[in-house]
C-alpha positions in Angstrom: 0.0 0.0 0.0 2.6 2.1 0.5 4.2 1.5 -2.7 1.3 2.4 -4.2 1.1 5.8 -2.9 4.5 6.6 -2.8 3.7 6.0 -6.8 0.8 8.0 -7.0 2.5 10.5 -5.8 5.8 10.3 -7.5 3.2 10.6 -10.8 1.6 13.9 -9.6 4.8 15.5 -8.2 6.3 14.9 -12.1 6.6 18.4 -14.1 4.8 18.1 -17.6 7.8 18.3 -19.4 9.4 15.7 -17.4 12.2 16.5 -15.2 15.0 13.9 -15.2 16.2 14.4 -11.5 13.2 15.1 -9.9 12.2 11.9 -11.6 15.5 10.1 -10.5 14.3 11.4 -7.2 10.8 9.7 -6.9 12.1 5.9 -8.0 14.8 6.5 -5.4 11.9 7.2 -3.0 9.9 4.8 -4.5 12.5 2.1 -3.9 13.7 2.6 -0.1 9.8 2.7 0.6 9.4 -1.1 -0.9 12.5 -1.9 0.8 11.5 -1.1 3.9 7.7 -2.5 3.6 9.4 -5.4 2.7 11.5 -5.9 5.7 8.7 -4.6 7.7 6.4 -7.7 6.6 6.2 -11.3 7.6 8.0 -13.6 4.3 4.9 -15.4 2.4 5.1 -19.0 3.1 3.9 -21.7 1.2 4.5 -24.9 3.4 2.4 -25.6 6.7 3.2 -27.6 10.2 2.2 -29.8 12.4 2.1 -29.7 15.8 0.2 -31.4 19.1 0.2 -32.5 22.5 0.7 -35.7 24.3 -0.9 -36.7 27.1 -2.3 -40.0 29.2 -5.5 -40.5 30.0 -5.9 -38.1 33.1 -4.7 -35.9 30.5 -1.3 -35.2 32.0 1.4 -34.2 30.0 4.2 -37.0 28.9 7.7 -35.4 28.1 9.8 -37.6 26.2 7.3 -39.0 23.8 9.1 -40.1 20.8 7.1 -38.7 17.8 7.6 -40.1 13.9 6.9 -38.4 11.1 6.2 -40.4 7.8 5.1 -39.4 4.1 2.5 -40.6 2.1 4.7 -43.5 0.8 5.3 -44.6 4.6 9.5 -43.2 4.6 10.3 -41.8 7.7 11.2 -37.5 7.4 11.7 -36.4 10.6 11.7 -37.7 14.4 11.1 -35.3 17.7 10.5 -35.5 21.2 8.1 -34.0 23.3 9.2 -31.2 25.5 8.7 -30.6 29.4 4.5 -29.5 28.3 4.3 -32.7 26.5 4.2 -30.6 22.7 5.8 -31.3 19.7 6.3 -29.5 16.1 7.2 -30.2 12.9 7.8 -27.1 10.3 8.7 -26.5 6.5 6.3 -29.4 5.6 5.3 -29.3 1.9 1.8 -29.8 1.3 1.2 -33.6 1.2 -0.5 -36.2 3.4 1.3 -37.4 6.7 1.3 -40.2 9.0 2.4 -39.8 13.1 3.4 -42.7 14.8 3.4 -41.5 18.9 5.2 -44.3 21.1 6.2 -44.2 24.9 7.5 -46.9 27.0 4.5 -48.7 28.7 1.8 -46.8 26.7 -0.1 -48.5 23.7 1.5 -46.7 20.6 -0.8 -44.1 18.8 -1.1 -43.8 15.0 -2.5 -41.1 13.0 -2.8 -41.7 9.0 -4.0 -39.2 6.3 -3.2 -35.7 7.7 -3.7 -33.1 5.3 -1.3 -30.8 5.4 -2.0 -27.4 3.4 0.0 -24.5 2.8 0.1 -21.7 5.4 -2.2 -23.9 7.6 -0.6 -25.2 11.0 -2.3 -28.3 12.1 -3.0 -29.4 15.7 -2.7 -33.1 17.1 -4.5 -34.2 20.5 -2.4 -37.8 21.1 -3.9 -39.6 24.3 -1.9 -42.3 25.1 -3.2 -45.2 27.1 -2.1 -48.9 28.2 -4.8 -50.7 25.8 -6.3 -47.9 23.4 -3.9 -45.1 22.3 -5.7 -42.2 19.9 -5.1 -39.1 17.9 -7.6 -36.6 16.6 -7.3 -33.5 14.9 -8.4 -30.7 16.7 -7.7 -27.4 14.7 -6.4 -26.1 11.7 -5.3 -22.4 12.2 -3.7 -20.1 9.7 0.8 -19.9 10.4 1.9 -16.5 10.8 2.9 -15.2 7.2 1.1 -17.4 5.5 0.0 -17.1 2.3 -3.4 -16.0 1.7 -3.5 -13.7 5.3 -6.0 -11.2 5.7 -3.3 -9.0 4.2 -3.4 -10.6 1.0 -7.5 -10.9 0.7 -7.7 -7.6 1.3 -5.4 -6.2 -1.3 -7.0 -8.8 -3.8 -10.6 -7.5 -3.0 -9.5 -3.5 -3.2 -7.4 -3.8 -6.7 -9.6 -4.2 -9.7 -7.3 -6.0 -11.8 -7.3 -9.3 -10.1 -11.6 -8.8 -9.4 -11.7 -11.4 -12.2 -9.9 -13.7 -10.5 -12.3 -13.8 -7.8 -14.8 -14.7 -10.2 -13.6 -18.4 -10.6 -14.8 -18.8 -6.6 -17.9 -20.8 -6.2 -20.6 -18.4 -5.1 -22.2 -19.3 -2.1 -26.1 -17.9 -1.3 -26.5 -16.1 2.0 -30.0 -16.1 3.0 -31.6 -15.2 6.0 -33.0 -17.6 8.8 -36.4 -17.6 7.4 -35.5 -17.9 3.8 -34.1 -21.3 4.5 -36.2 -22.7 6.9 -38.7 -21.6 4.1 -36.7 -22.9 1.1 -37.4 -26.2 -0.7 -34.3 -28.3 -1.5 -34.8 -27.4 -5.1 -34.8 -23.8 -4.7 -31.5 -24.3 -2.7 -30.3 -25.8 -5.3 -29.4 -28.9 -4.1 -29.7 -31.5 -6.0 -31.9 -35.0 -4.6 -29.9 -37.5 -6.3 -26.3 -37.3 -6.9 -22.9 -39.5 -7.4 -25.2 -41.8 -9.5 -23.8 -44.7 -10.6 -24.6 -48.1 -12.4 -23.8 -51.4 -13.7 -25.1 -54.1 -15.8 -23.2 -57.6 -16.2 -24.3 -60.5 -18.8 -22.9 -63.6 -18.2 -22.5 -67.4 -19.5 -21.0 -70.1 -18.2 -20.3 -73.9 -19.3 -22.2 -75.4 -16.6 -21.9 -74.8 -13.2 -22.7 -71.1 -12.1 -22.3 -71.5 -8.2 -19.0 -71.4 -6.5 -17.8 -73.5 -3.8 -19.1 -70.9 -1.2 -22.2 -70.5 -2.5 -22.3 -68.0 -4.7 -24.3 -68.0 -8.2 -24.6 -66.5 -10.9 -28.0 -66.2 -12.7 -26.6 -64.4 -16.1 -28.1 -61.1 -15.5 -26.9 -59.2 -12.7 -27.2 -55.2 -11.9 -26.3 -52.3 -9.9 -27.1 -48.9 -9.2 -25.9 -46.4 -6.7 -26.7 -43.0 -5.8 -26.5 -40.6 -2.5 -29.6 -38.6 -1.3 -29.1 -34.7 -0.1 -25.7 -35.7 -0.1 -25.3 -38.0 3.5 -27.8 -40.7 2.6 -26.8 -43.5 0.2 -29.1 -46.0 -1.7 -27.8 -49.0 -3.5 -29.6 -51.4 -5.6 -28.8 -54.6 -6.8 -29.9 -57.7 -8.9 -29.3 -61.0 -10.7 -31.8 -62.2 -12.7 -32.0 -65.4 -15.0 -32.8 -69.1 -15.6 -31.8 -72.2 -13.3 -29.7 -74.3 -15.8 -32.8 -76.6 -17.1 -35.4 -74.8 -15.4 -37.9 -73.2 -17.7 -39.4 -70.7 -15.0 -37.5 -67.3 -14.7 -35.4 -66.8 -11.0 -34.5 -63.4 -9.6 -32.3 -61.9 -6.5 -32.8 -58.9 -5.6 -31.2 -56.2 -2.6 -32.0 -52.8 -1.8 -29.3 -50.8 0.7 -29.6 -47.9 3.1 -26.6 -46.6 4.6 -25.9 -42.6 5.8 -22.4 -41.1 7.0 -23.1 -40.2 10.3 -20.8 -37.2 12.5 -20.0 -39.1 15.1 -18.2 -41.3 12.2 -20.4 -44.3 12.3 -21.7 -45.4 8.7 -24.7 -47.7 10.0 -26.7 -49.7 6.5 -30.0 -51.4 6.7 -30.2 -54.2 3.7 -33.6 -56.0 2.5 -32.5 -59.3 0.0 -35.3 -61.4 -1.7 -34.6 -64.5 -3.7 -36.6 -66.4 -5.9 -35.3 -69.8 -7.4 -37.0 -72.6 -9.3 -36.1 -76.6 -9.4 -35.5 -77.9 -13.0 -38.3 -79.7 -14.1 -36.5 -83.1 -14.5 -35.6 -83.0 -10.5 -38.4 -81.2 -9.5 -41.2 -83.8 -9.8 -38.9 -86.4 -7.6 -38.2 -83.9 -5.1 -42.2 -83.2 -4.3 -43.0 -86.8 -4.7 -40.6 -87.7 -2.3 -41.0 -85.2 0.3 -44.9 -85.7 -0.3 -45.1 -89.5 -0.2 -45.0 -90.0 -4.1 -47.6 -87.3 -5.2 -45.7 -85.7 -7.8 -47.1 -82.4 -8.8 -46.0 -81.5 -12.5 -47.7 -77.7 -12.3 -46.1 -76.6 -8.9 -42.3 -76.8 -8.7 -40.3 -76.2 -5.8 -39.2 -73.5 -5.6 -36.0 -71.9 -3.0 -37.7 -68.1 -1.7 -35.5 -66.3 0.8 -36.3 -63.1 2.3 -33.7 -61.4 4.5 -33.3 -58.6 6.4 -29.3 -57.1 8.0 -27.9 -54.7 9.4 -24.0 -54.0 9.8 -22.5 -50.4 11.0 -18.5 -49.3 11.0 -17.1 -47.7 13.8 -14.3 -45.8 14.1 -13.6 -46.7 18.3 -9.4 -44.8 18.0 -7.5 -43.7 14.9 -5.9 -47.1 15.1 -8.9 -49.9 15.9 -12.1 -50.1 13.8 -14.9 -52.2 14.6 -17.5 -53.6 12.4 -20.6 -55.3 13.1 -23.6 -56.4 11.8 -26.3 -59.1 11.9 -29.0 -60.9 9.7 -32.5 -62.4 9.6 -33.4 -65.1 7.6 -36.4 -66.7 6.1 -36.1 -69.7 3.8 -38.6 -71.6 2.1 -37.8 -74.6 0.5 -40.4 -77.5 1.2 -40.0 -76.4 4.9 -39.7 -72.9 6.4 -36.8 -72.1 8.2 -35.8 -68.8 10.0 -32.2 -68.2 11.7 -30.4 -65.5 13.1 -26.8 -64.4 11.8 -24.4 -62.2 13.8 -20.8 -60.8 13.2 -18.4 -58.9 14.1 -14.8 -57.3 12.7 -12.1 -55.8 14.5 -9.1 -54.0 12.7 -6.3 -52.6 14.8 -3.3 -50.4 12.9 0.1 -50.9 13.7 2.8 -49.1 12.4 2.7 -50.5 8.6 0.7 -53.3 9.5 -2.8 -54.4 11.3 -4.1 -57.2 13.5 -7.8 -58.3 12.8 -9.5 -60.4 14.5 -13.0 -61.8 12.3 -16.3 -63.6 13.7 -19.1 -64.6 11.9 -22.4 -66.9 12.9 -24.9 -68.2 10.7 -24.2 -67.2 7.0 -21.2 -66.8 5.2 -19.4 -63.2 4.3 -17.3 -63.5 1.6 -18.2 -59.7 0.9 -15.7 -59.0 3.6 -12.5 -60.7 1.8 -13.1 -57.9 -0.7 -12.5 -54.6 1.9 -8.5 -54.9 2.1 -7.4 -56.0 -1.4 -8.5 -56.8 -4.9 -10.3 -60.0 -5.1 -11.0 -61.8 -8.4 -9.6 -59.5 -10.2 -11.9 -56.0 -9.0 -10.0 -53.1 -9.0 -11.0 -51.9 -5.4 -10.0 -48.0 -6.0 -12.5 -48.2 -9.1 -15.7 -46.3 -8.7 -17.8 -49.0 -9.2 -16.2 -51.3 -6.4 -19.1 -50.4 -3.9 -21.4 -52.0 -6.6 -19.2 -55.0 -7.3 -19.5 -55.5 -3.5 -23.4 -55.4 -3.3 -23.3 -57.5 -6.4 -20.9 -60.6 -4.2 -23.6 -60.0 -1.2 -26.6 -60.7 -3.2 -25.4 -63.6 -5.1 -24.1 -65.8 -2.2 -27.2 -68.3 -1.4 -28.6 -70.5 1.4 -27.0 -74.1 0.7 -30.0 -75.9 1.7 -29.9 -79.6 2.1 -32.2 -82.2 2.8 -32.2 -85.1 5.9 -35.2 -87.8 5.4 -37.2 -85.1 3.4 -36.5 -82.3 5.8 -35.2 -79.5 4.8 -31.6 -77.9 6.4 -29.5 -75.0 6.1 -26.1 -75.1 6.3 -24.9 -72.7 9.0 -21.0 -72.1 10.5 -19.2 -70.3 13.7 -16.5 -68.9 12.1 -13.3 -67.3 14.3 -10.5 -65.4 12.5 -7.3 -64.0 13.9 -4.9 -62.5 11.5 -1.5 -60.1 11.5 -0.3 -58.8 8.2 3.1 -56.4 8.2 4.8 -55.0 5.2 8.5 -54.0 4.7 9.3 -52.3 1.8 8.0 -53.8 -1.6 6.7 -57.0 0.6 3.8 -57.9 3.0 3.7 -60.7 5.5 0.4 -62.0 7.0 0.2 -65.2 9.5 -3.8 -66.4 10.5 -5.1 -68.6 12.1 -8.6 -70.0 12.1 -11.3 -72.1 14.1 -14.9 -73.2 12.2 -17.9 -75.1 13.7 -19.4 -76.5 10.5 -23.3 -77.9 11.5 -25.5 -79.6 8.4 -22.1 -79.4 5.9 -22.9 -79.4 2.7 -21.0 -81.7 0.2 -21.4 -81.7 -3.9 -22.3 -85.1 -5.7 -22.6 -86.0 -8.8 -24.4 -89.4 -9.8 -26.7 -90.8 -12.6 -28.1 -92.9 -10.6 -31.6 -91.5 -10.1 -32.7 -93.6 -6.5 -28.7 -93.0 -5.2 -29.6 -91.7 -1.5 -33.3 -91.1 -1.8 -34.7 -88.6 0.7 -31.1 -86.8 1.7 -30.2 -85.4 -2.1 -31.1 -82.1 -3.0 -30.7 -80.7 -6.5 -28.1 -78.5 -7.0 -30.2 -75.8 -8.1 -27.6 -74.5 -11.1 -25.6 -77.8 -12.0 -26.6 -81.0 -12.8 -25.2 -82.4 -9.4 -27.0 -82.8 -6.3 -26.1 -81.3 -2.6 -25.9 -84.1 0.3 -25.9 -83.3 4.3 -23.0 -84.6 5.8 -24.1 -83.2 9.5 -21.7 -81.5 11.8 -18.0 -80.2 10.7 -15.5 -79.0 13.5 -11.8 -78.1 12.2 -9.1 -75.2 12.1 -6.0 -74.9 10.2 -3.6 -71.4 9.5 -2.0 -69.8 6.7 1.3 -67.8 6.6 1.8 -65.6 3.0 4.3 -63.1 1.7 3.1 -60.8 -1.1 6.5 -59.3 -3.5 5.5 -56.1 -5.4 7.3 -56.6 -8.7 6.4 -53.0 -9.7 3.8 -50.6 -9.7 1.2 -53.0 -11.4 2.2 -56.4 -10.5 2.6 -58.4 -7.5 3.5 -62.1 -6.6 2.0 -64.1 -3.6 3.4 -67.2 -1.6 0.9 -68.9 0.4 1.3 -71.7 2.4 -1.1 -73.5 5.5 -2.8 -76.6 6.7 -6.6 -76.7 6.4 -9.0 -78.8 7.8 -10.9 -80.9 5.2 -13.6 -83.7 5.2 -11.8 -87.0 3.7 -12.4 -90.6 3.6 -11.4 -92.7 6.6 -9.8 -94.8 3.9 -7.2 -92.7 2.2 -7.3 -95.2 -0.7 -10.2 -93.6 -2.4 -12.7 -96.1 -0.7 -12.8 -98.7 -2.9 -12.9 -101.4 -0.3 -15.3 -99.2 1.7 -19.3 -100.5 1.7 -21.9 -97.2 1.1 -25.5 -98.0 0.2 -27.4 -95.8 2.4 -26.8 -92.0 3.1 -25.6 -92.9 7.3 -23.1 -95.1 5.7 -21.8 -92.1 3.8 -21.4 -89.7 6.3 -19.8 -92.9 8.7 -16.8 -93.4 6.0 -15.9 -89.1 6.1 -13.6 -87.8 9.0 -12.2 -84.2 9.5 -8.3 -84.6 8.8 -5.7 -81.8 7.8 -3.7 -81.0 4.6 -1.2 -78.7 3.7 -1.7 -76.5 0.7 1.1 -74.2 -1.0 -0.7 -71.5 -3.5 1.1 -69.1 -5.7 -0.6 -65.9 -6.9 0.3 -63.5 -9.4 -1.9 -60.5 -10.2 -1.2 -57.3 -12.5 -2.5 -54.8 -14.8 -1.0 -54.5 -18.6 -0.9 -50.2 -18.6 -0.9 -50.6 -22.1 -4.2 -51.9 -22.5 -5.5 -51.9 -19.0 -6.0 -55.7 -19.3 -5.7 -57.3 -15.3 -5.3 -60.9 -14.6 -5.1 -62.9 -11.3 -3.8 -66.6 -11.9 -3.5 -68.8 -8.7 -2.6 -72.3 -9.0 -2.5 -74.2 -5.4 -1.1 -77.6 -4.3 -2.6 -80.1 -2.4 -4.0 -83.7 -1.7 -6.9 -83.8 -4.1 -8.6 -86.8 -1.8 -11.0 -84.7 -0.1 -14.6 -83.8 0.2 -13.9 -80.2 0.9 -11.9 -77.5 -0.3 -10.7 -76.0 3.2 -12.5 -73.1 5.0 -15.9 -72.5 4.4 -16.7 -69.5 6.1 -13.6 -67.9 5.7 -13.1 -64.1 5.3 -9.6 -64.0 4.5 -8.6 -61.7 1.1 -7.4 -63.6 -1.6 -10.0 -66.3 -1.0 -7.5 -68.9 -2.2 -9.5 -71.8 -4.0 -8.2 -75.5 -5.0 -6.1 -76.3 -8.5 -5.8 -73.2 -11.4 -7.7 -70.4 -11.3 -7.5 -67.4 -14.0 -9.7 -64.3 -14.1 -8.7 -61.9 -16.5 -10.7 -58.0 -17.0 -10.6 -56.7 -20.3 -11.6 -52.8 -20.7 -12.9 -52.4 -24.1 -12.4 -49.1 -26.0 -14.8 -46.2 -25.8 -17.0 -45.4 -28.2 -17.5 -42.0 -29.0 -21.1 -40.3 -27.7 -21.8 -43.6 -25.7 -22.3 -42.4 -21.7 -21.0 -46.2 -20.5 -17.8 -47.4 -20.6 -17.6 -51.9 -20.8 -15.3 -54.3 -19.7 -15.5 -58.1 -20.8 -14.3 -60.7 -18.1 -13.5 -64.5 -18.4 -12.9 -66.4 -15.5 -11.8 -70.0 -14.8 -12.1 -72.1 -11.9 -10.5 -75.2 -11.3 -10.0 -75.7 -14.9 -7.8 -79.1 -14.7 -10.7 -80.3 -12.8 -9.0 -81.2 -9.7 -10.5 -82.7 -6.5 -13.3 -85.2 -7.9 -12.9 -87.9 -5.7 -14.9 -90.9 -7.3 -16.9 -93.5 -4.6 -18.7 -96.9 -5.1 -21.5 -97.8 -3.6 -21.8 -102.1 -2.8 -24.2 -102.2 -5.8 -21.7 -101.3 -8.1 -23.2 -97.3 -9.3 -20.3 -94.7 -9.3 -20.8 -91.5 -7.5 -18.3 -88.6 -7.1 -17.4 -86.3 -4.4 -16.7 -82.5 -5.8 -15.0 -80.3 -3.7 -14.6 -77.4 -6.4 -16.8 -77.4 -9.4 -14.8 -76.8 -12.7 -16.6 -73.4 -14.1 -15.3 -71.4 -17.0 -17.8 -67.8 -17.5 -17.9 -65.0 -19.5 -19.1 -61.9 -19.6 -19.2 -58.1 -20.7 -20.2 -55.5 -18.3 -21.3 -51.8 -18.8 -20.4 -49.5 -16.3 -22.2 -46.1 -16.4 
């Protein structure tokens, strides 16, 4: 400002024929004045800090705290201390987003990930340490002393009218007065109701069997939508609908989702899911006879209807331990009616470049929950349509519902999870361990024998195979893995455990074992153990964007079973060679959807059919991981 007049008035005080030492005179003037302003104010500065304050729990001050500082690619910048008031500051940070790792001897270390730093902004830590839950919030963000845009600066901007149209670029922001918004609509606002819309339509084919080992099928039609509400509320919608392999009466799934981000941090979501599945005609008519005493009924097939009703929350308890938790209630209707109740519960603590989690689960299976830490079959997870691909794995996973002398069962599993993952460097390590309670196990058969086990075979609702109730199922087993980053878009895995497996008692292949009724079936199978060593290798081709996850595992084959169940652990590693590959096609111009083709194959040397006898000479076989090949094209608007 004073540079400004001092050249105002250097430009009045010049004579009209322009004097050269008077004018000499004013730039000298004009000069020392900027000079001096310059001295005068605080330097412009364009990085920000980070500062805070330790304490314990009674809120006393701990001098001595050793405080890391870590960039966004987890390298260590700078270590402090805590002084004799229990603060700490680190200054001259470029913008960026920082980590704090707090530790103390006999405290609980504290962790802080994600701090925004921004330029000219000092950012303020509360660290309370404690002896089982340490935690760090952000409490303020306050402008630094000299910082770049001070009220200094705003002013000058707003009084010169050459940068005015600058200003213009800002977002404009409607002030009205109390009454004018308790009166205004949410249109007139101009909010908009729906927003973040998003959607996805799949078509798929297979060469036979559409269901997975865990349950989850695949009708040929499945969608997606997704959109927020007023901005905090978000709706989901999600569907598969199709034909049963030889049924002629259309099947549907279907799931609706209600979640909101809450302030306190808490992201509760109500779900409704209704399923709708027909029996083939050719296995339909000996189902009803049989569970009705031989009157077949050619006009009303059986048909599996689920209706279910959850509800899971996430909850943020420290900056280092999340907790998520969540239950279901199920109706089933499939000859009989069945209702059960299904709780679980997740537990994530952060350690300094690692996590513990410890995973619980009752009732149904939750294989949506391999897919929150890393990509699973193949789905990028920082893609904007990974939300949908999550609803879309939820919806498809179905009942396995068995029958014992024409009464129907569900299979259902107690499922306990305890995992530790660290990484160093370009590699991750991960040991788990787990423990599963396995009641009405269900077991794949495959027979053309149509009277093989009458009254305790169900069809298999997408294959021509049929499920059979083994009865109760208690075994554990661990893993222990190391993930290698080869690069930016490629990674290798090494994998190696002992799972618990049904087998024969006979480890011969039973051939000298007498089965003609379903009892003496489930009297031959034993819980036993195996090791299994799986390689993984996953990456994305820049070039074309092409991703492909190959997993080939081995293991003794001679088993009813292929491991864990109910297990939530990310990859889920399945039996023999497995390829999934995700093609992005090319845009076309005008077209508001983008498409991706997918092929994926499962098992495709066909390993684990363990073939049985029964004393009347008929051939059966025990499949513990159908072979499946699918393919499919997706839009993704």
């Amino acid at each position: 400002m004073r540079g400004a007049k001092a050249i105002r008035a250097a430009h009045s005080a010049a004579p009209a024929a322009g004097s050269l030492p008077l004018l000499c005179v004013s730039l000298l003037a004009v000069f020392l004045l900027s000079v001096s302003s310059a001295h005068a104010a605080p330097p412009v500065r364009f990085s920000g800090e980070l500062g805070g304050l330790v304490t314990d729990v009674a809120g006393k001050p701990q001098p001595g705290a050793v405080v890391l500082l870590f960039n966004r690619q987890d390298r260590l910048l700078q270590r402090s201390a805590t002084d004799a008031l229990g603060s700490f500051a680190f200054g001259d940070l470029l913008p960026d987003v920082y980590s704090v790792h707090v530790s103390f001897s006999s405290f609980v270390p504290a962790i802080k990930e994600r701090i925004q730093i921004k330029p000219g902004m000092r950012s303020l830590l509360e660290v309370n340490l404690s002896r089982v839950f340490s935690s760090v919030q952000l409490v303020s963000m306050a402008p630094v002393s000299g910082s770049l845009m001070s009220d200094s600066w705003k002013w000058a901007l707003r009084a010169d009218s050459s940068m005015r149209p600058i200003l213009r670029f800002l977002p404009v922001q409607p002030v009205n007065s109390p009454s004018e918004s308790s009166a205004s609509s949410p249109s007139s606002s101009g909010t908009s109701f729906f927003a973040d819309s998003r959607g996805l339509v799949r078509i798929s084919a297979s060469d036979g069997a559409t269901v997975s080992s865990d349950g989850e099928a695949d009708l040929g039609t499945q969608f997606a939508f997704a959109t927020s509400v007023y901005g905090g509320n978000f709706l989901h919608l999600a569907g598969d609908v199709g034909y049963a392999p030889g049924s002629t009466a259309p099947s549907a799934a279907i799931r609706t989702t209600w979640s909101r981000d809450l302030p306190t941090g808490d992201k509760p979501e109500v779900s409704v899911t209704m399923r709708q599945i027909f029996v083939p005609l050719r296995v339909g008519q000996g189902v009803i006879g049989n569970a009705q005493n031989g009157s077949a009924q050619n006009d009303n097939l059986p048909a599996l209807r689920t209706l279910g009703v959850s509800f899971e929350n996430r909850k943020e308890i420290s900056d280092s331990l999340q907790m998520e938790y969540g239950f279901a209630y199920d109706n089933v209707s499939f000859l009989d009616t069945l209702h059960y109740f299904s709780p679980w519960a997740k537990f994530t603590y952060a350690v300094p470049r690692g996590k513990v989690d410890f995973t619980w689960t009752s009732g149904n299976p939750r294989p949506e929950l391999s897919m929150g830490s890393s990509s699973e079959a193949g789905v990028d997870l920082s893609a904007p349509s990974a939300d949908l691909q999550r609803e879309l794995a939820a919806v498809d996973v179905l009942p396995r519902v068995t029958l014992i002398d024409n009464r129907a069962k569900v299979q259902r599993g107690d499922d306990f999870e305890l995992g530790f993952s660290q990484r160093v460097g370009s590699r991750e390590y991960r040991v788990s361990g787990y423990h599963e309670s396995v009641s009405n196990t269900t077991l794949t058969i495959s027979s053309t024998e149509p009277g093989l086990f009458s009254g305790d075979l169900v069809p298999d609702l997408f294959s021509n195979s049929s499920l059979f109730n083994m009865g109760r199922f208690d075994t554990f087993g661990y893993a222990a893995s190391v993930t290698q980053d080869l690069g930016d878009n490629l990674n290798m895995a090494l994998i190696y455990g002992s799972q618990g497996v049904l087998s024969l008692r006979n480890s011969e292949g039973g051939a000298d074992v007498s089965i003609d009724t379903a009892d003496d079936l489930r009297k031959v199978m034993e819980a036993s153990h195996r090791g299994a060593l799986t390689m993984r290798v996953s990456g994305t081709l820049k070039a074309t964007g092409t991703r492909v996850v190959a997993s080939y595992q081995w293991t003794d084959y001679r088993s009813a079973t292929p491991g864990p169940m109910f297990s939530t652990e990310s990859p889920r590693l399945e039996p023999g060679l497995n390829v999934v590959v995700r093609q992005p096609v090319p845009a076309i111009p005008r077209v508001p959807w983008r498409m991706e083709a997918s092929a994926e194959l499962n098992n495709l040397l066909a390993q684990g059919y363990l073939p049985l006898m029964t004393s009347g000479g008929n051939q059966f076989l025990l499949i513990n991981t159908p072979r499946m090949i699918r393919g499919g094209i997706a839009f993704v608007f």
